[in-house]
C-alpha positions as CSV (number, residue, x, y, z in Angstrom):
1,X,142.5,92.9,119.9
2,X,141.3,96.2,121.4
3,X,137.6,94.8,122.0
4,X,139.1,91.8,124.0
5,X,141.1,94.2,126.0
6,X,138.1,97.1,126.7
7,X,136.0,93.9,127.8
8,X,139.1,92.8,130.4
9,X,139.4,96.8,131.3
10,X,135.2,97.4,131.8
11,X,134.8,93.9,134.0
12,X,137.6,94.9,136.4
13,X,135.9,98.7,136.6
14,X,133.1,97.2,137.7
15,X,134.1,94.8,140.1
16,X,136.2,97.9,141.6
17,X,140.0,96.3,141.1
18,X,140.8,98.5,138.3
19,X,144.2,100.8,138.7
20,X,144.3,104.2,137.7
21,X,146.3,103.6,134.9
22,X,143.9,100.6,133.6
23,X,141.2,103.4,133.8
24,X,143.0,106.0,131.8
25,X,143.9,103.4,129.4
26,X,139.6,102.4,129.3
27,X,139.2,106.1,128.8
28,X,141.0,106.4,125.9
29,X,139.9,103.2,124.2
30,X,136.2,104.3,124.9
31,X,137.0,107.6,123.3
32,X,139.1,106.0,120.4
33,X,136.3,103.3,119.7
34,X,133.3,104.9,120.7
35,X,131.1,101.9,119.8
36,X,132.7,100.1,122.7
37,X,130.1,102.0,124.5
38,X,127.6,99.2,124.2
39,X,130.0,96.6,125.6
40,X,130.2,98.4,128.7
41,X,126.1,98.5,129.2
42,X,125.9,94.7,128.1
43,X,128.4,93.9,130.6
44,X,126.7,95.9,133.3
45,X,123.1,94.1,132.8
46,X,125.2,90.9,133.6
47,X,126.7,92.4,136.8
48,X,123.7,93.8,138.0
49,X,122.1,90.3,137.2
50,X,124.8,88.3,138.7
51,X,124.0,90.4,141.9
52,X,120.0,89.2,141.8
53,X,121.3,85.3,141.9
54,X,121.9,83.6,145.3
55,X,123.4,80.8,143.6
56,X,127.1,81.9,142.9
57,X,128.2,79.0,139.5
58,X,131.2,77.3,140.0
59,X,133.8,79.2,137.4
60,X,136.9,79.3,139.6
61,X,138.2,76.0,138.1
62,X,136.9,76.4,134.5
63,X,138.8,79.8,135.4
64,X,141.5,78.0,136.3
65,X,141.5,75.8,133.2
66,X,141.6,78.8,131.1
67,X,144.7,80.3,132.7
68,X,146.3,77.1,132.7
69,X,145.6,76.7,128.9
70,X,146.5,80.1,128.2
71,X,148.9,80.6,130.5
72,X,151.6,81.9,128.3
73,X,149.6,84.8,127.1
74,X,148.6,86.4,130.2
75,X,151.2,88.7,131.4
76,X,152.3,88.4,135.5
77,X,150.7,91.1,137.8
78,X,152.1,92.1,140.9
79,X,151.3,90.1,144.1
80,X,149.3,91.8,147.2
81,X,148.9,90.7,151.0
82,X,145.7,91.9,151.4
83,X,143.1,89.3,152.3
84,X,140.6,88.7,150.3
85,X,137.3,88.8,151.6
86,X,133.6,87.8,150.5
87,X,133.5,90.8,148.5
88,X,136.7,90.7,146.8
89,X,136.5,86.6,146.4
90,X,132.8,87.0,144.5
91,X,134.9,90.0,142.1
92,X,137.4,88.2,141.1
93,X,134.4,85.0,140.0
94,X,132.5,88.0,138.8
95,X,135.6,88.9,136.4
96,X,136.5,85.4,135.2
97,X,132.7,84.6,134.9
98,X,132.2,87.8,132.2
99,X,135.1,87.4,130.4
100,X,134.4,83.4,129.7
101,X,131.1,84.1,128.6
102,X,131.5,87.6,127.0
103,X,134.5,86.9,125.0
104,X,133.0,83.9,123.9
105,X,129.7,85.1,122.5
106,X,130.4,88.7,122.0
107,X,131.2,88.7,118.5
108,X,127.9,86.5,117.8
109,X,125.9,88.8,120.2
110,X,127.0,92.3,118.7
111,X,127.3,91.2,115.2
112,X,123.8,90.1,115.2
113,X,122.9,93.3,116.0
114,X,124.6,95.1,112.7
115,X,122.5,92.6,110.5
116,X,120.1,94.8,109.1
117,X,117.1,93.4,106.7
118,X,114.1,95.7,106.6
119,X,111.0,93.8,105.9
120,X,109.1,97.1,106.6
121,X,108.5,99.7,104.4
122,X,106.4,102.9,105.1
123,X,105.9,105.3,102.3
124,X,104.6,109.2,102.3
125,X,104.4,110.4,98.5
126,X,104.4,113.7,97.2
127,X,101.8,116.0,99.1
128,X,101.0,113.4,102.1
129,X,102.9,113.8,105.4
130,X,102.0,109.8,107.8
131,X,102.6,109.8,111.3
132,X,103.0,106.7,112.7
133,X,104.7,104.7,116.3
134,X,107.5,101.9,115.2
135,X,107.1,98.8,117.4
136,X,109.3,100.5,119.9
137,X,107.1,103.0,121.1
138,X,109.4,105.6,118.9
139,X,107.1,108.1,117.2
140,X,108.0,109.2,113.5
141,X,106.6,112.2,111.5
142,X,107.5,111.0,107.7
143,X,107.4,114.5,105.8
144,X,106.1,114.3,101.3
145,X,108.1,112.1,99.3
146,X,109.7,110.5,101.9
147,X,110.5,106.5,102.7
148,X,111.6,104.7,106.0
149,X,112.5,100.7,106.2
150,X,112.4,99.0,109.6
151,X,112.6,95.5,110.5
152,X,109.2,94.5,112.3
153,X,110.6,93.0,115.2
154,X,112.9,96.2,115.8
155,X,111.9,96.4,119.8
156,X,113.2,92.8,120.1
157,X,116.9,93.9,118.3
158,X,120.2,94.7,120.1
159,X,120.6,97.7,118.1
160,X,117.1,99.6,116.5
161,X,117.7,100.5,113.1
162,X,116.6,102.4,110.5
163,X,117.1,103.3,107.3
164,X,115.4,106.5,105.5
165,X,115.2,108.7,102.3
166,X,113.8,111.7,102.1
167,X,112.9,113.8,106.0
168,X,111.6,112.6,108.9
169,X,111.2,113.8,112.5
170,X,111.8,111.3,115.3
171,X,110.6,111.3,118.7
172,X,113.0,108.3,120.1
173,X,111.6,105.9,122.8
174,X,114.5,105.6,125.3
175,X,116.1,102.1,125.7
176,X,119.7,102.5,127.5
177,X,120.4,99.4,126.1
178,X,119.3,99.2,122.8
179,X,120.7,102.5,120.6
180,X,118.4,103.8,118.1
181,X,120.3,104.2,114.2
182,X,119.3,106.4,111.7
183,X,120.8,105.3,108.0
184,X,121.2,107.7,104.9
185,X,122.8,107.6,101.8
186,X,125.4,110.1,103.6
187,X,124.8,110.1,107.0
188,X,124.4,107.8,110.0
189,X,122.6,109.1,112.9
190,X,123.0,107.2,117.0
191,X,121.0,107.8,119.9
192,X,119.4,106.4,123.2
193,X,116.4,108.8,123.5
194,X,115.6,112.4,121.7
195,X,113.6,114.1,119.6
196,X,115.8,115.2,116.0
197,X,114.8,115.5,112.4
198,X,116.7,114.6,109.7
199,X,116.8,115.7,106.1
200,X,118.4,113.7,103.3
201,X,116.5,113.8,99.8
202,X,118.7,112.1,96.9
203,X,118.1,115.0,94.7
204,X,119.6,117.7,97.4
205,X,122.8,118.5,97.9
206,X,122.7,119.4,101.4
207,X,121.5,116.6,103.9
208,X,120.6,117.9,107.2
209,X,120.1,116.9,111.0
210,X,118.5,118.8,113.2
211,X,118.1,118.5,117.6
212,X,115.3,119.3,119.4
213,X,115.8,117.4,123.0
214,X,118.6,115.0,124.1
215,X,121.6,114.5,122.2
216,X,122.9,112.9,119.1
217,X,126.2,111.3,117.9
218,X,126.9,111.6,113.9
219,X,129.1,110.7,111.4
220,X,129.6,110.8,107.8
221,X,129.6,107.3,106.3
222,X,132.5,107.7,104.1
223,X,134.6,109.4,107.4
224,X,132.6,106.8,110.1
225,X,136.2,107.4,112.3
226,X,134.9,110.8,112.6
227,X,132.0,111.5,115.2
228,X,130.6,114.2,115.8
229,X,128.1,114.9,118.6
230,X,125.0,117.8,118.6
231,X,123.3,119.7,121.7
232,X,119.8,120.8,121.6
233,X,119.0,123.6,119.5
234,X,121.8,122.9,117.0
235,X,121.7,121.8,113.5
236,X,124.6,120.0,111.1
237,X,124.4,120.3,107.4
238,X,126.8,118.5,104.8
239,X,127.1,119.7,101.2
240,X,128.2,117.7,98.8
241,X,129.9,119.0,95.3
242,X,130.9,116.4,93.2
243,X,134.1,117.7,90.9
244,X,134.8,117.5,87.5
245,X,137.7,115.1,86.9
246,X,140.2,115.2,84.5
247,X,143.3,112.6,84.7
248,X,145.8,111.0,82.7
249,X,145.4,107.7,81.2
250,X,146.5,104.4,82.9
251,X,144.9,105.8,86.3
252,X,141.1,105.6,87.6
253,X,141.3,107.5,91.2
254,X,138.3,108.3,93.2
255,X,136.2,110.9,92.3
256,X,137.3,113.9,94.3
257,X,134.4,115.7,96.5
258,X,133.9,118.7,98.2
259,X,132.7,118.3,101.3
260,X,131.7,121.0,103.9
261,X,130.3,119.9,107.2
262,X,128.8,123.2,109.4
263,X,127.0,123.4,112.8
264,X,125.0,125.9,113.9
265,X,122.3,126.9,116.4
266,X,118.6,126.8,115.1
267,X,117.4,130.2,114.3
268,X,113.7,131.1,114.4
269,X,112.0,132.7,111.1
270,X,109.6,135.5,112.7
271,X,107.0,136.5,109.9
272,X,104.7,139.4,111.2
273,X,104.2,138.6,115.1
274,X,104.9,134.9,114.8
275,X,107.9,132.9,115.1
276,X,108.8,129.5,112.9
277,X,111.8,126.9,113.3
278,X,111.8,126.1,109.5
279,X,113.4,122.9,109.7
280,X,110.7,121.2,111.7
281,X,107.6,123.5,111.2
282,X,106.3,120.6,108.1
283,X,105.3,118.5,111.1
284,X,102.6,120.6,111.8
285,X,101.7,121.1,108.1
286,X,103.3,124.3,107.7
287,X,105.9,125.1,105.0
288,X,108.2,127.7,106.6
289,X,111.1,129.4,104.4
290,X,113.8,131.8,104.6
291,X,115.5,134.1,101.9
292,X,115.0,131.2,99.4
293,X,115.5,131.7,95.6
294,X,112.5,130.4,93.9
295,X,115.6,128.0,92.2
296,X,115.8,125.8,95.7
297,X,111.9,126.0,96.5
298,X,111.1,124.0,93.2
299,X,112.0,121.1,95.2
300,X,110.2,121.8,97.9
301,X,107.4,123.1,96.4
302,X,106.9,120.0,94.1
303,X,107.4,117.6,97.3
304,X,104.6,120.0,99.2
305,X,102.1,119.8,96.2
306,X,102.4,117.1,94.5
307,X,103.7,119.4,91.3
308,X,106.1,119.3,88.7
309,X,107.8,123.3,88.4
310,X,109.1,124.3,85.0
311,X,111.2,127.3,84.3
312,X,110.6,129.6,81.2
313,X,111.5,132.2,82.7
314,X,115.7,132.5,83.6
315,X,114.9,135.6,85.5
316,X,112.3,134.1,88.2
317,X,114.6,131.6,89.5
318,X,116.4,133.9,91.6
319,X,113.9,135.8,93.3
320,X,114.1,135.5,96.4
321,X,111.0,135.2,99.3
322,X,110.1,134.6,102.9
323,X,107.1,133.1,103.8
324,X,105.3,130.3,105.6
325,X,102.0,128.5,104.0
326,X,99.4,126.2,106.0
327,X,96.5,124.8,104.3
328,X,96.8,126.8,100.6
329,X,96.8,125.4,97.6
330,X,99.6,125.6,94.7
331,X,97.5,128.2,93.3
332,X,96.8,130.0,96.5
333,X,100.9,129.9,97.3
334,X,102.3,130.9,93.3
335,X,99.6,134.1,93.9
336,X,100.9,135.4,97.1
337,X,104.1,135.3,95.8
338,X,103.5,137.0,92.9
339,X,103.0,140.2,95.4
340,X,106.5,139.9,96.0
341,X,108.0,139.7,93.0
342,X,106.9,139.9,89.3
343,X,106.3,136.7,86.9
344,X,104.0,134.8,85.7
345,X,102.6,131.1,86.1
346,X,99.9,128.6,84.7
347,X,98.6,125.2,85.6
348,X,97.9,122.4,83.5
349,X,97.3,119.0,85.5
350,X,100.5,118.2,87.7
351,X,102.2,120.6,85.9
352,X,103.3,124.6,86.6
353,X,104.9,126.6,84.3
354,X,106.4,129.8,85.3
355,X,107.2,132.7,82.3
């Protein structure tokens, strides 16, 4: 089992005895199963812990009584004449003590750590943006419309997750030891310690992540083999098209998808004398947009105001504006833009009509 052998591979690392071939091999594991990650900083809190205790336990013979009992599934390494001094005699203990007490919790330890059951919920409805600090000192802007489920005791968890609809801005405390998850309905989002927003609204095809500071791995969650990692400055976007099927009888395949996954760098929106990074200008109640049909700001638009937007008018749904808004009203917003292009609205309650 390729944990069992990355565990064998990381404990002789650090106790220095590993060949250059055993680190090639840990190399590519790490890189093949990049979750394998959080083995190697588990098993370097107990090294570094081990080091702090005066008291060395007595594991040579329950060592010994493992070999012996195993003895048939361990493969013969080559002999050396070097003697083995303090240092070498308290590695080799060091091994045989982590792999006795790693390989025999491991799968409890870690697995406990995927269990996730939010008993937290934290809501922003349409027109209201929340701030608020998650028991981990991690700070989250939660943008209109928008939910994110936590477990309360999240700073006492191996791994801190969370699981979000809609868009949020996070401002990661950093724990080396205790990754920070983001959950969507498409995407799953790892990291230590940064500062990234994330976009996923169930009614919009494109979901979104976005980097600020640090760095980020990603992956799809139907393509989880597949990571991908971001630098500052640079945003991923997945569209999702759903196809129409048609099939012969007798078989019921998957719907087919197109997919397209794009990264690229963040590019200011300059309006007049000002510059805007749209994707995370809503934390500071500003609604920044580029070249948008009026088509794709209905959604936003309706999450911003608290609105529902009705077309009676084909025509206006491709007009196309720039424009950033701060503390105006529906009203205030549909008026400006009517400089820009020609057409016609009215209010009536939550409602806007545009003719």
């Amino acid at each position: 089992m390729y944990k069992n052998r990355i565990i064998e591979l990381l404990a002789r690392k650090l106790a220095g005895e590993a060949t250059k071939s055993e680190l090639e091999e840990l190399n590519d594991l790490i890189t093949r199963y990049p979750d394998s990650v959080y083995y190697e900083e588990f098993l370097e809190q107990l090294w570094l812990n081990s080091d702090e205790q005066t008291d060395i336990p007595d594991v040579d013979q329950a060592y010994l009584l493992h070999t012996l009992k195993f003895r048939d599934e361990f493969e013969p390494k080559p002999q050396t004449n070097k003697i083995v001094g303090f240092r070498k005699y308290k590695s080799l203990i060091g091994i045989a003590a982590i792999l006795l007490v790693v390989v025999s919790v491991s799968v409890f330890y870690f697995n406990r750590g995927h269990k996730f059951s939010p008993d937290t919920e934290i809501v922003a409805g349409k027109g209201i943006r929340k701030k608020i600090k998650l028991p981990d000192g991690t700070l989250v802007w939660l943008n209109s419309d928008s939910k994110l489920s936590y477990e309360s005791d999240i700073n006492q968890k191996q791994k801190r997750i969370v699981y979000l609809v809609g868009e949020a801005f996070f401002d990661v405390a950093h724990h080396k030891s205790h990754p920070f998850i983001v959950r969507t309905d498409k995407l799953c989002v790892k990291v230590l310690g940064t500062a990234f927003n994330i976009k996923a609204y169930p009614i919009d095809k494109k979901s979104e992540a976005t980097l600020i500071r640090g760095s980020i791995e990603l992956s799809v969650n139907d393509r989880s083999e597949q990571k991908i990692i971001l630098s500052p400055s640079e945003k991923f976007a997945l569209v999702e098209d759903k196809k129409v099927l048609h099939v012969k009888s007798g078989r019921t395949p998957d719907v087919p998808k197109d997919i397209t996954l794009t990264i690229q760098h963040i590019v200011p929106v300059r309006i007049g004398e000002n510059e805007y990074i749209e994707e995370t200008s809503w934390r500071d109640s500003q609604l920044v947009f580029q070249n948008e049909s009026l088509e794709d700001l209905k959604p936003k638009l309706e999450r911003w105001f608290n609105v529902k937007v009705n077309f009676e008018a084909e025509k206006a749904k491709s007009y196309r504006f720039t424009g950033v808004f701060k503390n105006e009203t529906i009203e205030e917003t549909l008026k400006a833009m009517q400089l820009i292009k020609p057409f016609n609205f009215k209010l009536k309650e939550h409602d806007v009509i545009i003719y």
